[in-house]
VEXDO-980507 format. One record per residue: x, z negated, y of N, C-alpha, C in turn; residue number from 1. Coordinates in steps of 0.2 Angstrom, whole numbers. Layout:
(atom (X, Z, Y), (X, Z, Y), (X, Z, Y), NUM) ...
END
This chain:
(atom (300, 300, -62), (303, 299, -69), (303, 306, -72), 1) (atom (309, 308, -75), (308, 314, -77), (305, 313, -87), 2) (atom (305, 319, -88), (301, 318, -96), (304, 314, -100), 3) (atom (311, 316, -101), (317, 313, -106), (315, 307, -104), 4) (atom (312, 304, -99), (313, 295, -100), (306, 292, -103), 5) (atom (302, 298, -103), (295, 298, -106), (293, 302, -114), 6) (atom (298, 300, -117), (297, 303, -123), (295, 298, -129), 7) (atom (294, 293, -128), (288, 290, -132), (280, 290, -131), 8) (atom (275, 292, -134), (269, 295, -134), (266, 286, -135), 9) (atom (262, 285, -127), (259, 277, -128), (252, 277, -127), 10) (atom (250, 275, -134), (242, 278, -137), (237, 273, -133), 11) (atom (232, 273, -132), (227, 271, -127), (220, 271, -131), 12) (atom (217, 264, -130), (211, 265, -132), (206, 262, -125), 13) (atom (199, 267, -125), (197, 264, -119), (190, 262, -121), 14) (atom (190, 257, -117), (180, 253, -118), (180, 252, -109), 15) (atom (173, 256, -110), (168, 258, -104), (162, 260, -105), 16) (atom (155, 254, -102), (154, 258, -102), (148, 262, -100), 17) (atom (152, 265, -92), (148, 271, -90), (152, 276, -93), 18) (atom (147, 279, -95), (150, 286, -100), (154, 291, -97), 19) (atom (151, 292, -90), (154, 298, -86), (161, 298, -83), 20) (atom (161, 291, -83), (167, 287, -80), (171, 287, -86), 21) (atom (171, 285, -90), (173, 284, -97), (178, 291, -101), 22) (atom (172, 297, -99), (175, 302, -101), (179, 305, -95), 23) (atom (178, 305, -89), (182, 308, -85), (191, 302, -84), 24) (atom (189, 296, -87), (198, 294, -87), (199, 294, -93), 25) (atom (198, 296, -97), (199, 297, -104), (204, 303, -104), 26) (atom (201, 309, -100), (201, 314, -98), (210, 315, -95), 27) (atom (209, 311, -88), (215, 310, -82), (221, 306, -87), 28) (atom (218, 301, -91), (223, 299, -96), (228, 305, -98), 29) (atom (224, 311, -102), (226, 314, -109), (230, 317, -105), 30) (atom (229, 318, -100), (234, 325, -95), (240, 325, -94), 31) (atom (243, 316, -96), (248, 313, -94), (254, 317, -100), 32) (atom (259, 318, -101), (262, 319, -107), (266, 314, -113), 33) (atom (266, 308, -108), (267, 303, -112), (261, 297, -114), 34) (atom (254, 300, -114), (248, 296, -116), (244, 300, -120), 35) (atom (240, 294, -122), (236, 300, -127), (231, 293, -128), 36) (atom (226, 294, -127), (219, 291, -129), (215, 293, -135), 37) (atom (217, 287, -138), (214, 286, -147), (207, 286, -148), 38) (atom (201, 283, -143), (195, 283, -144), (192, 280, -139), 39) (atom (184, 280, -137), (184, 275, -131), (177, 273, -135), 40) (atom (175, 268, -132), (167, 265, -134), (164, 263, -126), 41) (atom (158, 262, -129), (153, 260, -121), (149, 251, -124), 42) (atom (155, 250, -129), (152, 243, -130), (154, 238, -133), 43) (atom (158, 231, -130), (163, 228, -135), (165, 227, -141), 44) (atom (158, 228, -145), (160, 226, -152), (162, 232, -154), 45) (atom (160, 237, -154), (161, 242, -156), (169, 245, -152), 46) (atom (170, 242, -148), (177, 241, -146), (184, 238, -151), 47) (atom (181, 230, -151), (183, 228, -155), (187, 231, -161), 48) (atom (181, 234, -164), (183, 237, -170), (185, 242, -172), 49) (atom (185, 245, -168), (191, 251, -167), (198, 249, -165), 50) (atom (198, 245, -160), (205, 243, -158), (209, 239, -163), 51) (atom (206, 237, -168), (207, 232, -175), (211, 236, -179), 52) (atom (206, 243, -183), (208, 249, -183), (214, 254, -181), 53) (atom (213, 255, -177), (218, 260, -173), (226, 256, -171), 54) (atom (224, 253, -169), (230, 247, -165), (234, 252, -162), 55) (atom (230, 253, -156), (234, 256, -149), (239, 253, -146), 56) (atom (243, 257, -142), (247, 252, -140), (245, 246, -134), 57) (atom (239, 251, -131), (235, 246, -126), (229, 249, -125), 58) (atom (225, 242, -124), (217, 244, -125), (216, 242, -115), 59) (atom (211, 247, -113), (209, 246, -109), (203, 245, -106), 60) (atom (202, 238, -103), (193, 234, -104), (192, 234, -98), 61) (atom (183, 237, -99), (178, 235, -92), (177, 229, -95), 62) (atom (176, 225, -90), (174, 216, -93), (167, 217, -94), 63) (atom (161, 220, -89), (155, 220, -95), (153, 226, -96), 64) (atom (149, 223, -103), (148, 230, -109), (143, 225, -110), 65) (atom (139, 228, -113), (135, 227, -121), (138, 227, -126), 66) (atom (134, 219, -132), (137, 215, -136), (142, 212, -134), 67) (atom (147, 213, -131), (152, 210, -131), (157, 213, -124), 68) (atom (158, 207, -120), (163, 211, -115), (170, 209, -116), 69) (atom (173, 214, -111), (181, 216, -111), (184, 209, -112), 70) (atom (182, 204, -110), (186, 196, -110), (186, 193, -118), 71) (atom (179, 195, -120), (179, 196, -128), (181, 197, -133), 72) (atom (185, 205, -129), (187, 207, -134), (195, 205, -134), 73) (atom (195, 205, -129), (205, 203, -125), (207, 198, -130), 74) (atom (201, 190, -129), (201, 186, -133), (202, 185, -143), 75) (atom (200, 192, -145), (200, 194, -151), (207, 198, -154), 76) (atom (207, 202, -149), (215, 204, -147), (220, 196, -149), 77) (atom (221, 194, -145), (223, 188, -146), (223, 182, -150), 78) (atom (217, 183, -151), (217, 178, -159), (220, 182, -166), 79) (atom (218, 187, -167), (220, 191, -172), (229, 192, -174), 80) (atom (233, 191, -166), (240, 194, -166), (241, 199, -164), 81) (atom (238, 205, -164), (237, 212, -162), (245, 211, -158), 82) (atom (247, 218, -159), (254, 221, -155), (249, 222, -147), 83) (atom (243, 224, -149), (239, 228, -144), (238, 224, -135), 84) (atom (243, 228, -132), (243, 226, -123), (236, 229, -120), 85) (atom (233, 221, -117), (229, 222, -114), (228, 226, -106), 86) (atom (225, 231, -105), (223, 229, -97), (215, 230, -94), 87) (atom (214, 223, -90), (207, 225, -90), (207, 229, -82), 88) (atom (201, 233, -82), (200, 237, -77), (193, 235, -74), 89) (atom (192, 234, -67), (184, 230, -67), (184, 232, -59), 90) (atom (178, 230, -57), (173, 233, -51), (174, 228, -47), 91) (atom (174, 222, -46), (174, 218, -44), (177, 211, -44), 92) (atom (181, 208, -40), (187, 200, -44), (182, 193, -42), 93) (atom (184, 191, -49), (180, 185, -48), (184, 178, -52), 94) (atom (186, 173, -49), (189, 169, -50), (189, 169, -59), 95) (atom (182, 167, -59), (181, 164, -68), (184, 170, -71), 96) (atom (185, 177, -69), (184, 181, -74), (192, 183, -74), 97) (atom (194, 180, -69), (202, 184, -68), (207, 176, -72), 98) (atom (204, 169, -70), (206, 166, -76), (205, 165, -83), 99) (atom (200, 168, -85), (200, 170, -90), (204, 175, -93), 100) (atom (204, 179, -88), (211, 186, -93), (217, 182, -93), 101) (atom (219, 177, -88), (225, 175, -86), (227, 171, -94), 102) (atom (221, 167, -95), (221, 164, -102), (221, 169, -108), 103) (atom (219, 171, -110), (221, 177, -115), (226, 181, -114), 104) (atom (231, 181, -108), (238, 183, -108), (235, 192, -108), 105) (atom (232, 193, -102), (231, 201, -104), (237, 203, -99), 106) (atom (240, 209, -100), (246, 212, -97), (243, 215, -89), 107) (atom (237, 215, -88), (235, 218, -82), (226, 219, -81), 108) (atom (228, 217, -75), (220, 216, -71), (218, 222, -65), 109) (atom (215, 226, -64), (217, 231, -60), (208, 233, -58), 110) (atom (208, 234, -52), (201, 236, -49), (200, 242, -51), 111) (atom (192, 245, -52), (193, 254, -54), (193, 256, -47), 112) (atom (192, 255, -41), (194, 260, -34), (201, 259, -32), 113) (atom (205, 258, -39), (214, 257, -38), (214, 266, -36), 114) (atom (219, 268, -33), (221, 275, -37), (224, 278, -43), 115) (atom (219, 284, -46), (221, 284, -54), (231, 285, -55), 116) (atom (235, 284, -52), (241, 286, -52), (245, 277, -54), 117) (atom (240, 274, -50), (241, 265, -51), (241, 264, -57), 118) (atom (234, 266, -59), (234, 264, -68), (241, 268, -72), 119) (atom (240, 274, -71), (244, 276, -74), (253, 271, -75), 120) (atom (254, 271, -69), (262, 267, -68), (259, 262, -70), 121) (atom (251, 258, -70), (253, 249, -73), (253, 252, -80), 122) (atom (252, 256, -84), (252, 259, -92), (259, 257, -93), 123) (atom (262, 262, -89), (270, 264, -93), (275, 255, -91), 124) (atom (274, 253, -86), (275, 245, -82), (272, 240, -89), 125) (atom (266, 240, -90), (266, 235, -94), (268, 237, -101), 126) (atom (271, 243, -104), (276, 243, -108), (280, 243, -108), 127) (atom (283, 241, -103), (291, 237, -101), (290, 230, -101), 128) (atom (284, 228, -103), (282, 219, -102), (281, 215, -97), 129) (atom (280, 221, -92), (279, 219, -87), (271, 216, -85), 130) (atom (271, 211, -83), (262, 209, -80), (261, 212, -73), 131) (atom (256, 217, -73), (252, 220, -67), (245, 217, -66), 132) (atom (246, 214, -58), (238, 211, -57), (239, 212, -50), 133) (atom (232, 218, -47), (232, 220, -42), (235, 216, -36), 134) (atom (236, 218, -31), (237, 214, -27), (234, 211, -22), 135) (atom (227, 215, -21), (222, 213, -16), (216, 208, -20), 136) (atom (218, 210, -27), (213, 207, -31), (216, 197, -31), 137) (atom (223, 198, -31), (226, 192, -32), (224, 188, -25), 138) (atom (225, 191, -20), (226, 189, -14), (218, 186, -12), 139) (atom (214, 189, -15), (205, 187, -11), (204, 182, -18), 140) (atom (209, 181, -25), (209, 177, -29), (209, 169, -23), 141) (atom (215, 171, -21), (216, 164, -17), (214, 163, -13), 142) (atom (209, 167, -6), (208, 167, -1), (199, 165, -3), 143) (atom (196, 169, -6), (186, 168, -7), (187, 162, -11), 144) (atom (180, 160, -9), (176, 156, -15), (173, 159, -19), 145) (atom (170, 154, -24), (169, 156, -30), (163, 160, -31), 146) (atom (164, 167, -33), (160, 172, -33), (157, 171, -40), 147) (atom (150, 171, -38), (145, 167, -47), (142, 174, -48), 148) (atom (142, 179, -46), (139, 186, -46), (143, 189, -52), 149) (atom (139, 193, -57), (144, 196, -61), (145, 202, -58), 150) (atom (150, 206, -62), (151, 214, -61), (147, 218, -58), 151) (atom (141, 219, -63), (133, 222, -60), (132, 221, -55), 152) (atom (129, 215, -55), (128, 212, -48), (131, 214, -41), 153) (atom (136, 212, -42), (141, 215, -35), (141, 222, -35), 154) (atom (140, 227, -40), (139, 234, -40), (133, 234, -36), 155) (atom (126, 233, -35), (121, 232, -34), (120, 230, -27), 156) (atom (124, 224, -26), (121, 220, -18), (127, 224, -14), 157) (atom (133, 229, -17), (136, 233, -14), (131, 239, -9), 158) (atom (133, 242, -14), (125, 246, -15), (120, 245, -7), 159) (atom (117, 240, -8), (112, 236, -3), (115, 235, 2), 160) (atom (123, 234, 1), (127, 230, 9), (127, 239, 11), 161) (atom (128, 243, 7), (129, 251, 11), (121, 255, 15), 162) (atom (118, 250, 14), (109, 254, 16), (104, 254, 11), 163) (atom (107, 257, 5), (103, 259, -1), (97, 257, 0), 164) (atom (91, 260, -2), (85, 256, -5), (84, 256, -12), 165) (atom (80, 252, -12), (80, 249, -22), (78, 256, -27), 166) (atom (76, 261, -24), (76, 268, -27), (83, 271, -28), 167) (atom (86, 271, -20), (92, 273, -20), (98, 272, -25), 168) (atom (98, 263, -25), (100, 260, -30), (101, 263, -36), 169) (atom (94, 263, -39), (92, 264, -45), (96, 272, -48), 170) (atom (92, 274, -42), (96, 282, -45), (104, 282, -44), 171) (atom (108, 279, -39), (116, 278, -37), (118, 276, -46), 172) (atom (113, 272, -50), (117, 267, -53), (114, 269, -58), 173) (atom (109, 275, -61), (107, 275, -68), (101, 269, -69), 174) (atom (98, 266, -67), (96, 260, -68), (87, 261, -66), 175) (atom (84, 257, -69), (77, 258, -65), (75, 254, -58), 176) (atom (69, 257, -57), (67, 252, -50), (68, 244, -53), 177) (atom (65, 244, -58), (61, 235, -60), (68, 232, -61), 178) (atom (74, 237, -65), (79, 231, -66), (84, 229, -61), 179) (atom (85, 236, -55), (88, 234, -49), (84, 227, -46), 180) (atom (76, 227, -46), (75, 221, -41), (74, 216, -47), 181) (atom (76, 216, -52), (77, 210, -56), (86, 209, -54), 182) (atom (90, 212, -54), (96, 211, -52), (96, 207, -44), 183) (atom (92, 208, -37), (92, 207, -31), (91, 199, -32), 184) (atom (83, 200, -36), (82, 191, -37), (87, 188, -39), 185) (atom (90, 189, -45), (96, 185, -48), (101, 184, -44), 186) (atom (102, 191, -39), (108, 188, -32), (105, 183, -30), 187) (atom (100, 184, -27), (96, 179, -21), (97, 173, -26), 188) (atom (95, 170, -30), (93, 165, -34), (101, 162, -34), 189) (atom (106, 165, -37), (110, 163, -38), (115, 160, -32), 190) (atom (115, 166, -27), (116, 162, -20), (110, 158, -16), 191) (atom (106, 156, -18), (102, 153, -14), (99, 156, -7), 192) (atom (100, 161, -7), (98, 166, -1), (90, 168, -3), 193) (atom (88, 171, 4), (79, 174, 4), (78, 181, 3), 194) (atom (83, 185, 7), (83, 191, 6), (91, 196, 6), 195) (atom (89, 202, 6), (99, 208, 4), (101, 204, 12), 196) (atom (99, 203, 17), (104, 204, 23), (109, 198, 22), 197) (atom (105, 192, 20), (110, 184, 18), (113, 187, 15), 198) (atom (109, 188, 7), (116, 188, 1), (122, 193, 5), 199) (atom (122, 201, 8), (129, 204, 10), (131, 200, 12), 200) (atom (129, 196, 21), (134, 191, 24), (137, 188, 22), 201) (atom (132, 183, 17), (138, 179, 11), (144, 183, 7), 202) (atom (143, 188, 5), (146, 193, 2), (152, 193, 5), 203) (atom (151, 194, 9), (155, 198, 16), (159, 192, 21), 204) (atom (155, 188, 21), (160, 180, 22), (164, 177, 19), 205) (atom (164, 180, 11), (167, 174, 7), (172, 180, 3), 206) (atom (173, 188, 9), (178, 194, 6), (177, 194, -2), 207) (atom (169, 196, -5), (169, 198, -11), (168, 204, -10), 208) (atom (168, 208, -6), (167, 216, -5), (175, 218, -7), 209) 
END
């Protein structure tokens, strides 16, 4: 696409929040000559109220955050009326969480290990009205069972499915020892499993990797 077909400037607001990741697609955003990123937050509400504010053309949501996540805020986007197109960007596909977006009518659902050239094209696509929803994400939509793990979670027992030890974890993810193995339990408990080698199998049986 040459630039003349890219000569309207389409503003972008991003909630994320790892910070380092935050700032570096913020970054890859700005580069583009038809984008431009209005502000980012590392926390739903504070999302929210910027987005309310600014009215970007499209807000771009990690679904969880602190106070308030991306499906939160989507939902508030949409009650309000907001011009503002959604698209959520997340770690992990999880039935409840992708019909939940499907309900709020968010314009795209996209996994963060897409390639950043992806996001880019679903930006300028879903300003054509178009709804972008990964394709592998839709496809293990229909094929897995219902993954009750949140985002975290599946970041963590990944993590554990790669080798990681609960230190390793901790450091990979910013996180301490105590709250990585509060995370493990929660896997365990929630799957009903004893220890990491069940919970991955399960993982890994039911294609939520």
């Amino acid at each position: 696409m040459v630039k003349g077909d890219r000569d309207k400037m389409i503003t972008l607001y991003l909630a994320e929040d790892q910070s380092m990741l935050s700032s570096a697609l913020a970054q890859l955003l700005n580069l583009e000559d038809d984008l431009k990123v209005l502000g980012t937050s590392g926390d739903g509400q504070t999302a929210w109220l910027d987005i309310n504010r600014l009215k970007p053309d499209i807000a771009i949501l990690d679904i969880e955050m602190p106070k308030a996540t991306g499906l939160d805020v989507a939902d508030d986007i949409l009650a309000a009326h907001l011009a503002t197109k959604v698209i959520i960007l997340t770690t992990f596909a999880q039935k409840a969480y992708f019909a939940r977006a499907v309900k709020a009518k968010v314009s795209g659902y996209l996994l963060k290990d897409s390639p950043s050239d992806d996001l880019v094209t679903a930006i300028r696509n879903v300003m054509t009205g178009q709804t972008i929803y990964d394709p592998e994400l839709v496809r293990n939509m229909v094929n897995a069972a219902d993954n009750p793990l949140s985002d975290q979670e599946m970041v963590v027992l990944k993590s554990a499915a790669d080798g990681d030890t609960t230190k390793e974890i901790a450091e990979k993810l910013f996180l301490s020892n105590g709250t990585v193995r509060n995370y493990l339990s929660a896997i365990f408990s929630k799957l009903g499993v004893h220890n990491r080698l069940e919970a991955v199998n399960m993982a890994k049986n039911n294609k939520w990797f």
